[in-house]
N, C-alpha and C positions, 0 to 999 in steps of 0.2 A: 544618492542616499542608500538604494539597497549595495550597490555596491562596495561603499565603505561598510556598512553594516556587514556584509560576508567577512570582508578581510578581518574587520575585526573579532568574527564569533573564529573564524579558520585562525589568527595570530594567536587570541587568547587559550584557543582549545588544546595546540599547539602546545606550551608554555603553561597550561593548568596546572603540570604537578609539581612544578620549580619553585619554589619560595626564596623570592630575592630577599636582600636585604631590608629593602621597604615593607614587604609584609611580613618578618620577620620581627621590625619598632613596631608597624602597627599590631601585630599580633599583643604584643608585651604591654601596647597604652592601653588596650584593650580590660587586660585584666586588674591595671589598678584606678578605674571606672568606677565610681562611688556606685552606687546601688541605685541611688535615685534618677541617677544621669541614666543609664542604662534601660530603666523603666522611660523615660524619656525618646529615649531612641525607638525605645517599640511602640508607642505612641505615634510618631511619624511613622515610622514604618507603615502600621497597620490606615494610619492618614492617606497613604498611596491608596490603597486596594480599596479605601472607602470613596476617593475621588476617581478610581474606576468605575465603581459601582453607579455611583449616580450618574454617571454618564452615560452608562447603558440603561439605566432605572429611565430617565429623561425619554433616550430614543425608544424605548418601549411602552410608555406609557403616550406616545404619539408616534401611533404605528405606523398610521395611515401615509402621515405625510412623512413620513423618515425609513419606510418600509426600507430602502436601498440603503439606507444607515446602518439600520438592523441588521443587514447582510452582509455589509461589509464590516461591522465587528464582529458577527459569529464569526465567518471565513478568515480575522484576523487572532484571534482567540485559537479557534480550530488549530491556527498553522504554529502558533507560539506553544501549545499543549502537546503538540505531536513533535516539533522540533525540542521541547526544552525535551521531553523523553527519551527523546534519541540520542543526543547530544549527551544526557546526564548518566544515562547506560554504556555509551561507548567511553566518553571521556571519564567519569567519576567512577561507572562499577555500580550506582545507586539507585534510585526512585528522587526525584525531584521532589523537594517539599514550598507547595503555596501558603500554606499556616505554621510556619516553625515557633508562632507561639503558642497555638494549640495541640499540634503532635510533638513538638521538639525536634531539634536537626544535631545529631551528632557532632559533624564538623565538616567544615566549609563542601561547596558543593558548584559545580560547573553544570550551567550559568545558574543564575542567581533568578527563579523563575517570577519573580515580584516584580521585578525592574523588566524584565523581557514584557511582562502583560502588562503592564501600566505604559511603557513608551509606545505600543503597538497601540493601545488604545485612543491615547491623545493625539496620536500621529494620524490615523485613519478619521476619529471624528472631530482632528482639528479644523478645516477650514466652514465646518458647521460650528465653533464656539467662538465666541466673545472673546474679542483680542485678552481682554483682564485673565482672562477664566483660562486662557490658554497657556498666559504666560504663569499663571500658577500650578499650572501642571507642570511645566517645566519645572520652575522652582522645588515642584513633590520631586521629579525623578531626583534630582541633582542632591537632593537630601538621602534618597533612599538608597542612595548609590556608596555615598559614603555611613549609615547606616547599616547597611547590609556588612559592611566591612568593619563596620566597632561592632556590631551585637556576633560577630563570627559566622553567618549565615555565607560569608564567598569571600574569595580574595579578592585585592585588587581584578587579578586577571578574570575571575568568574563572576563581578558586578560588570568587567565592560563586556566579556561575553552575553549578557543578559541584555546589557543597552544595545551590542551590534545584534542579537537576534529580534530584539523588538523593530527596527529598522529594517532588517531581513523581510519579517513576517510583514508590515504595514507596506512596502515597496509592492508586495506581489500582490496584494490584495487592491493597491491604488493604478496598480498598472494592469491588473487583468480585470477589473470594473471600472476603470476611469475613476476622475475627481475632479472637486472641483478647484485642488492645492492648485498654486500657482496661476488662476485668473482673477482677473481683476473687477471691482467690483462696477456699479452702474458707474457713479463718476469715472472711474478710469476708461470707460469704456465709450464713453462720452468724448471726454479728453482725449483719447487716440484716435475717434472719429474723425474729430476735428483737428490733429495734428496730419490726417491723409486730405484734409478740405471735405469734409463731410460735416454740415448742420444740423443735426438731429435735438429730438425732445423729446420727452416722456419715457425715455429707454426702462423697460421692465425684465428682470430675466423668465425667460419663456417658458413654457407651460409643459410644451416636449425633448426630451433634452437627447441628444445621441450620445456614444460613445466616445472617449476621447477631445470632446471639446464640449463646451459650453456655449448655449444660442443664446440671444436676446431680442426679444424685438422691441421696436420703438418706431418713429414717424420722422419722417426728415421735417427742414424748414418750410417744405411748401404742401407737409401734412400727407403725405404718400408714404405708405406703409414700408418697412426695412426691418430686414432683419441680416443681425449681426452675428458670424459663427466666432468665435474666438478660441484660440490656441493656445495652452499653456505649457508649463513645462511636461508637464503628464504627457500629451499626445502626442510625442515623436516616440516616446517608450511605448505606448499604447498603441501605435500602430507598429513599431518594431515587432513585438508582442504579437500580435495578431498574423503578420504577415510570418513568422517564424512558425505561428502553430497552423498555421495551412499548407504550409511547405511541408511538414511531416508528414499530415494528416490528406491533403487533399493533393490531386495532380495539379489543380492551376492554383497559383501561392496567392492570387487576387490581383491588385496594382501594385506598381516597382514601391520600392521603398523610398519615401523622400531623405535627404539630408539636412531638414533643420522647416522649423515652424514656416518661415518662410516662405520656402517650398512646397510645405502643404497648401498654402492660403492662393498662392500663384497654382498650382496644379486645379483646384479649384477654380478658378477664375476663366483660366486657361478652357478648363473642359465644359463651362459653363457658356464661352466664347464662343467655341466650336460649335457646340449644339445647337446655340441659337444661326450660328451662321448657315446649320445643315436644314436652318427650316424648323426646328423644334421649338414650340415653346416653352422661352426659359424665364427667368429671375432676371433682370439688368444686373449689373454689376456698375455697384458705385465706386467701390475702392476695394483693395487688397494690398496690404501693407505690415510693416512690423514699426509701428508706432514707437514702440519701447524695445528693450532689451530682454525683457519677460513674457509677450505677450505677442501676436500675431493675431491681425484682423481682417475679416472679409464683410463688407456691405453688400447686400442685394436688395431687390427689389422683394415685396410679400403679400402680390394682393392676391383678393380670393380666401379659400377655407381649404384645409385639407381634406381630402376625401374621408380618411379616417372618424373625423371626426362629425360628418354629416350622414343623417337619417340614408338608410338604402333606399328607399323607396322616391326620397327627393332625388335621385342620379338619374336622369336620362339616357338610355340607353347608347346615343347618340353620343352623348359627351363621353361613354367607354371607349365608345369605337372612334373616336378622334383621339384620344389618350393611345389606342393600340397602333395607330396610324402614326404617330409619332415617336413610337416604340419602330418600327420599321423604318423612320426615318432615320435614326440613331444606327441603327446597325448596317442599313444598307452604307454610311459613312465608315461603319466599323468601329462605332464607339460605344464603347457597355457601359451601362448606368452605372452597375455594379452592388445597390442598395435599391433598387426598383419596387417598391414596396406601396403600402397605402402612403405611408408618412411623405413619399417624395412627388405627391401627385394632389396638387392645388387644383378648386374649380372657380373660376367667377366668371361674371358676364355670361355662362351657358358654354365658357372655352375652358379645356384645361390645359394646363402646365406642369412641368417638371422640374422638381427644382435639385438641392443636394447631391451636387456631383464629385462631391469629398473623396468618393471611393473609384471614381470612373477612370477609364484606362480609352486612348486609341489604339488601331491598330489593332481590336483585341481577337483574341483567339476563338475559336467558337465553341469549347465551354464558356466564354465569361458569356457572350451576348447569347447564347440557349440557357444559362442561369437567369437571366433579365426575363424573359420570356415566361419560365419556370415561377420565378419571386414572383411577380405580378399576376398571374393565373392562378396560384393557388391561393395571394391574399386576397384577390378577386371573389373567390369560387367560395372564401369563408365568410364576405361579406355580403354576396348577394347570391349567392348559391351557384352548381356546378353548371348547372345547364346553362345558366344568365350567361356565366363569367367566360365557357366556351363559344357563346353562339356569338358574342360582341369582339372575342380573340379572332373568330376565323372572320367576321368582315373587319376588322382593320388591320389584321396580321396578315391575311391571305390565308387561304388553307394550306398552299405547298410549305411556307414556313411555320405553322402549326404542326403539322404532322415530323417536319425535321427537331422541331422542338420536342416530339414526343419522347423518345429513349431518356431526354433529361429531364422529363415530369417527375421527380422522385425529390425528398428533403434533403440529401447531399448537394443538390445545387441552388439550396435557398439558404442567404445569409443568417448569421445568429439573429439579426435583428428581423427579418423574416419571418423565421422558425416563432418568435415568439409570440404573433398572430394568427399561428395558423394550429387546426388542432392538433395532438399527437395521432400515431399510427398510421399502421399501411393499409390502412383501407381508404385514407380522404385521399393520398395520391393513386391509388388505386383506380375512386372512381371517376377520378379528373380523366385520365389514360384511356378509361371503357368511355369516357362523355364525346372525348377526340373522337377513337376511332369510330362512334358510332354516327357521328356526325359528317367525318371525311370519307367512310368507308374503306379504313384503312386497317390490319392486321397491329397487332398491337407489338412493336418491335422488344427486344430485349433489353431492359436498362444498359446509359452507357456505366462503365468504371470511373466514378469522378473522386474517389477513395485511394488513397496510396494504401491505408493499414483498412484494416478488416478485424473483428473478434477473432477470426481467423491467424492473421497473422500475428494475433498478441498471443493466445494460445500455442504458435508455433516458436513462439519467443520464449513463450514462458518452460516450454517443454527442451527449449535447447539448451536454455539457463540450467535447467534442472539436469539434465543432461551433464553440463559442464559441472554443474554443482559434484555430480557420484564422482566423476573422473578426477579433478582436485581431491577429494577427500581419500583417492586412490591412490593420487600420485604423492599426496602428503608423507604415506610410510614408505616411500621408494627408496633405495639407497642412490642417489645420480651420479654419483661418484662412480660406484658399481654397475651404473645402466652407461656412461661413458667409457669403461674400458670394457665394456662389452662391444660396444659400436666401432672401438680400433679394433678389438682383434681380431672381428668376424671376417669373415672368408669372399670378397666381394664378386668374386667370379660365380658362387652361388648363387648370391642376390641378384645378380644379370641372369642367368638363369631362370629364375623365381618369377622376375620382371617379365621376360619372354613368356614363360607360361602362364601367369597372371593375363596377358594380353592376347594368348591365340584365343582366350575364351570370348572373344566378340565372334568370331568363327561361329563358333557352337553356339551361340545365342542368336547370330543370323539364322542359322541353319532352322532350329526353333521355329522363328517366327515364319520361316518361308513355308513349314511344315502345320503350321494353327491356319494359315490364311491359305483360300482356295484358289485365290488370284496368282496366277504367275508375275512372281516375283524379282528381280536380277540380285544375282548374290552381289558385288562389286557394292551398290550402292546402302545394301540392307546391312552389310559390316560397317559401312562409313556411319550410317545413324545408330548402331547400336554404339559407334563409337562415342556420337554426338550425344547420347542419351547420358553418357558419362558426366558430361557437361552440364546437362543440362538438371541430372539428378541433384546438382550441388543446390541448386534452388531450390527444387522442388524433392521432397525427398519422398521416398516409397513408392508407392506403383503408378501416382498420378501424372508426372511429370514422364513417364516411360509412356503411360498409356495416353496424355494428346498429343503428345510426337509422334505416336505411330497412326493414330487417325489420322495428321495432318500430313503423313508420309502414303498411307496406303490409299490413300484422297487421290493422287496423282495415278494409279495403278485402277481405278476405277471401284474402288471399293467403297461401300458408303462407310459413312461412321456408325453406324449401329453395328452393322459385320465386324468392324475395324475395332471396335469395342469388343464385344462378342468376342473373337478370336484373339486380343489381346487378355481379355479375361481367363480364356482357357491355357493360354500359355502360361500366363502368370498361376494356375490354379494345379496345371503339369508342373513347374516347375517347386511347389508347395508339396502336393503331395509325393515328387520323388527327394524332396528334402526328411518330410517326415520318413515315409519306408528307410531312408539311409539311418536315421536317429533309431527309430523302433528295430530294424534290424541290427545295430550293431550294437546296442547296450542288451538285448533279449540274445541274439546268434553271438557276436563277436564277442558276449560279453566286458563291453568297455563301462568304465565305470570311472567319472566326473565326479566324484564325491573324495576329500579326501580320508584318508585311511585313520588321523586323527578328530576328524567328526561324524559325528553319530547323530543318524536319520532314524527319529521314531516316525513313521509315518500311521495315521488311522486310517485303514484303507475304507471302513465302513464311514468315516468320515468323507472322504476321497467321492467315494459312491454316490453318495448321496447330495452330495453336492453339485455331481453330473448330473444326477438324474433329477436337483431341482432348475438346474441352468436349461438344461433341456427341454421338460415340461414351461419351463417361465419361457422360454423362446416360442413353443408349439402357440401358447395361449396367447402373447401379443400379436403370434402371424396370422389368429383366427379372429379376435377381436381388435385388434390396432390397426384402423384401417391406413394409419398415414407409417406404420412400420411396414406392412404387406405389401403397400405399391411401392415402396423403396426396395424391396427385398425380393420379391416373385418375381416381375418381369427377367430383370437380369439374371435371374437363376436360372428362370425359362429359358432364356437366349444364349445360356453357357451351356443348359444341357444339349438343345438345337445344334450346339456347336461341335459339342461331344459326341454328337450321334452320327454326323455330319462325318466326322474322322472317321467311327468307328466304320463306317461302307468302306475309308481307304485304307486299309491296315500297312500301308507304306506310308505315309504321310503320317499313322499312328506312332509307329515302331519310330519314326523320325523325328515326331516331336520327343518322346521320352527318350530318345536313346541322346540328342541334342543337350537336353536338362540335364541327366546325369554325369554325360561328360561337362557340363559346364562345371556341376559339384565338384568333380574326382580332379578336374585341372586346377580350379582353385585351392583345393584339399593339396595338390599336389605342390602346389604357390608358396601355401606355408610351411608344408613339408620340407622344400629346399631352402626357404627361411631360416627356419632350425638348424638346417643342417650347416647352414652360413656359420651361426651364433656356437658350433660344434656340441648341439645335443640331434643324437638319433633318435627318432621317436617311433610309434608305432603309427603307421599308415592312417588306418582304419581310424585309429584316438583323434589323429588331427583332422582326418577330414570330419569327426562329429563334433567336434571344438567348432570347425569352420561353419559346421553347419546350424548349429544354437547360436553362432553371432549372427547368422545371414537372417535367420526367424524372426530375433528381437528385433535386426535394424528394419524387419519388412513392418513390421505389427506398429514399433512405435513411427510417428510422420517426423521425426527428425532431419532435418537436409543433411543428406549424407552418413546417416549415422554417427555425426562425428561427439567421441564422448563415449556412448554407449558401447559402440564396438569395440573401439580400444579395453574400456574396462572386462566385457564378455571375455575378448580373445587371452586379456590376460587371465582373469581368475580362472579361466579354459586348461590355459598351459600350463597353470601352477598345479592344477587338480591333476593332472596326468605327468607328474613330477619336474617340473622345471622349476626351476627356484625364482626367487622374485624381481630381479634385478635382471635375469636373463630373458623371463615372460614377458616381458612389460617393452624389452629391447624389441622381439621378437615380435611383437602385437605391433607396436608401432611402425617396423620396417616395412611389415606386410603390408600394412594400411597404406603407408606410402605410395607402395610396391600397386596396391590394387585400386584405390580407392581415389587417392590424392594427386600422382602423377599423370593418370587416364583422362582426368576430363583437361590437362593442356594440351594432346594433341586431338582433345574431344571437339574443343575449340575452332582446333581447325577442320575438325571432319564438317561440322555444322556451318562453317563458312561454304565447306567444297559444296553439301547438301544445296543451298541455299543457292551458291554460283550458280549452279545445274539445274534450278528448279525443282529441284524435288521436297523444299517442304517452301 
């Protein structure tokens, strides 16, 4: 459904501004439409949006019990309001109109926003309506459709653009909350029991409902409780869904992906077989089967009560610590529950069990089976409190596998349906973590990385997008015609050149670091990682990625990482300030001047001032009063000036770190220098090495990987400002980068292999 729904909003949108021959007649019956007929049409029309309304008037005025109703028409409303706006901006040029009989619509409009929110409506809270009630929704769109198309509100192609985005919008909202579309009802479910040899009676649908599938319980013929999970067509998209947005998001994606209902209901079975075989108490398993061609069923066994739903102070201590004991039965086999939660953990007789093994995987890795671990102790720790829930984990878990489970006490490794037992914030895994170690006497270890993205890395996202955003809108005035015969006729025996000198500067950046660190260091192998760092900068970009390749390098050579830090920090901080003196010395002595001669800088220098010296005083006041700015900011100041002072006793080791930095500049300077000269402009020395040196500032300040985007733009608006023209600046900027930036981390590649061969990082 969503999928024909895209093609057809992508077909229509496609094909919006064509007017064939059909809406061409229909355009023309349109105008000779008597007056009453026309009042007619608006009539239905506005009959759509009133059979919306009560539909949502209905689910809200029965909150309680249709809460998840409620959510899934705002969430499908939301998605039709933001798509038709998008869609009707890009494709029409307009603002979408939902009242074209009370604002008026000029003329026709892509998609037709009536038809998009009435089908998403009836679509999402159809399998809650009365077959009648439903099929008259239908019968509204199918009117409104062609409606829309006599009163002029959309063409043909912008009423089925409106019907494929209602389909769009209702597909994502039924497949990333589940539904109950496509199961069947008690009788059916009855019916298919008994078409696997199952007797059942009283079948009711159940009280807790999971994701992706529908439960029921009922009683077999000989009055022993069952309960029935059922499969519809939702839940192979539903778990496609899920296992796609963990794979992004998370390093372990959860269990493999099934092929078809089927699958699901045997994979269940399957893993509910096993457990009971490993000694765990499980569910029997009456039947797993696909009864019909729509539907996929599993019988189990359901006696007892969930724990969820019984008094805490009715749970025996004892019946935890057999739940935790059977929690290590499971994994010592290597099988992760995977949903390990209060829901999947039944007590009766004084024994408990485990039941819904929908999500479980063998063989599994040990994030899934330290997530089981995790899920369970904190929905534990929320229902009976932290100290309860650890002292009955370490007698039936063991303390050794407690405390391994400790780095993954954090809400990254507790399922969505977990998380929403348990409270927000870092303080309730916090104090589960200090309950551990207080209890095992153990050091509280580092959380593990159970995150692929981080706010982190969407921020670094967002800033390379942005990045690429200046550079398009740079390269948009380019002549390419004129930046390609630039590229033939330049001079290539220069640009090897260029390349060579681009490349001795890992030399002079060894040299550097052999001159910040005390430790005796071998040149051979500090050139090979300054190589590797090339490489390894494409990931990581700015001085982060430079500076844990050198702790993890100067690690081997006996240095701690605090020094290793420390004397990375100085380097990096020598090689900032002989960038600045090169910038302040040659625009104040060399007088070089980056501005062109056709714009004009009023600058207020009393503005200028003053704005230092409020950046300045605003920095003194958060370092004396912002206690969590000061312990970020002081120590490592402390331990650079340490380092500073450290040099100054070797004034050889001084002279060597800055005389290292400047020839790093003056060789690069010198890189682009024979660049130019390639592309046949002579420039002045001094101009291009301060060009070079306002690209290297911006790419250090902004965390870009690699600069890429920013520098290029820099280097050009650089060379145009000291007269090259724009088609040659832009050739020039790019070859460089090549030349320095982009060909270096493939044989960086392999330094970081040799590095690694040899054990040095």
């Amino acid at each position: 459904m969503g999928i024909f729904g895209a093609l057809l909003v992508l077909l229509t949108a496609l094909r919006a501004d064509q007017v064939e021959w059909l809406e061409d007649f229909l355009g023309r019956m349109v105008e000779v439409f008597p007056s009453w007929l026309a009042t007619t049409f608006e009539v239905i029309y506005g009959i759509g949006l009133i059979y919306a309304l009560i539909i949502i008037a209905v689910a809200v005025s029965q909150w309680r019990p249709r809460i998840v109703l409620i959510r899934d028409l705002a969430s499908a409303i939301g998605l039709v309001v933001v798509l038709t706006v998008l869609l009707a901006r890009l494709v029409s040029g307009a603002w979408p109109v939902l009242l074209p009989e009370l604002f008026g619509q000029a003329e026709p409009l892509f998609p037709v926003a009536r038809v998009a929110l009435v089908t998403a409506v009836l679509l999402v809270a159809g399998p809650e309506l009365v077959r009648p009630f439903r099929r008259v929704g239908w019968l509204i769109v199918l009117f409104m459709f062609f409606v829309a198309i006599a009163l002029g509100y959309g063409l043909p192609g912008d009423a089925l653009g409106g019907l494929g985005l209602g389909l769009v919008s209702a597909s994502i909202v039924l497949v990333a909350f589940g539904s109950a579309r496509g199961f069947p009802d008690v009788d059916d479910v009855r019916s298919g029991l008994q078409a696997l040899g199952v007797e059942v009676q009283d079948v009711t649908v159940a009280a807790y409902q999971r994701w992706g599938a529908r439960t029921f319980d009922g009683h077999t013929a000989a009055g022993e409780p069952i309960r029935v999970g059922v499969y519809g067509r939702d839940a192979k998209d539903a778990q496609r869904v899920a296992i796609w947005w963990r794979s992004i998001w998370y390093r372990d994606a959860g269990p493999a992906l099934t092929s078809s209902r089927l699958h699901q209901v045997e994979h269940e079975a399957l893993l509910t077989i096993a457990a009971q075989n490993a000694g765990v108490p499980c569910p029997t398993v009456y039947a797993a089967g696909e009864p019909t061609t729509k539907t996929a069923l599993i019988a189990l066994s359901a006696g007892g009560e969930r724990v969820d739903t019984m008094d805490p102070d009715d749970v025996d201590d004892a019946v935890l610590v057999d739940v935790w004991q059977s929690v290590r039965t499971l994994h010592e086999d290597r099988i992760a529950h995977g949903r390990l939660n209060e829901h999947a953990v039944r007590i009766g007789d004084g024994r408990a069990s485990i039941e819904d093994f929908h999500a479980a995987s063998m063989a599994a890795p040990v994030e899934r089976i330290q997530g089981d671990v995790a899920e369970l102790l904190s929905t534990q720790a929320n229902m009976f409190g932290t100290q309860r829930a650890v002292t009955v984990a370490q007698r039936g878990l063991g303390p050794d596998a407690l405390v391994a489970a400790l780095p993954y006490i954090q809400r990254s490794a507790v399922s969505t349906e977990g998380r929403k037992a348990i409270p927000k914030g870092k303080s309730f895994f916090a104090d589960i973590r200090e309950e551990i170690a207080v209890q095992t006497g153990v050091e509280i270890p580092k959380p593990a990385q159970l995150t692929r993205i981080s706010w982190r890395t969407i921020f670094m996202f967002a800033l390379t997008l942005l990045a690429g955003y200046a550079l398009i809108g740079m390269l948009a005035g380019i002549d390419y015609a004129s930046v390609w015969k630039e590229l033939q006729d330049a001079d290539w025996a220069w640009i090897l050149l260029a390349l060579i000198v681009a490349t001795s500067t890992l030399a002079s950046d060894a040299f550097s670091m052999m001159a910040a660190v005390a430790a005796p260091v071998p040149l051979r192998p500090t050139i090979q990682l300054e190589s590797a760092i090339k490489f390894i900068q494409l990931a990581i970009g700015g001085a982060a990625g430079r500076m844990a390749t050198n702790v993890a390098y100067l690690r081997k050579f006996g240095v701690s990482a605090t020094a290793s830090v420390t004397q990375g920090g100085v380097d990096s901080l020598t090689g900032f300030l002989i960038q600045s003196v090169i910038l302040v010395a040659a625009i104040v002595i060399g007088n070089v001047d980056l501005i062109p001669d056709d714009v004009t800088v009023d600058v207020e220098w009393a503005l200028v001032l003053g704005l230092l010296v409020f950046a300045v005083a605003s920095s003194a006041l958060m370092l004396r009063f912002v206690p969590a700015v000061r312990n970020r900011v002081i120590p490592p100041a402390q331990q650079m000036w340490a380092g500073l002072r450290d040099l100054g006793s070797d004034p050889s080791r001084l002279v060597q770190l800055f005389g290292a930095n400047l020839a790093s500049q003056l060789l690069f300077g010198l890189s682009l220098w024979l660049t130019a000269l390639a592309f046949g402009w002579t420039l002045p020395y001094l101009s291009v090495v301060v060009v070079y040196v306002v690209m290297a500032l911006l790419g250090g300040l902004l965390p870009i990987p690699g600069g890429v985007g920013v520098s290029e733009a820099v280097l050009t608006a650089g060379l145009m400002a000291i007269g090259v023209d724009e088609s040659a600046a832009f050739a020039i900027a790019v070859t460089f980068r090549v030349l320095s930036a982009y060909l270096p981390p493939v044989w960086g590649w392999f330094s970081l292999r040799w590095l690694q061969r040899n054990e040095y990082l």
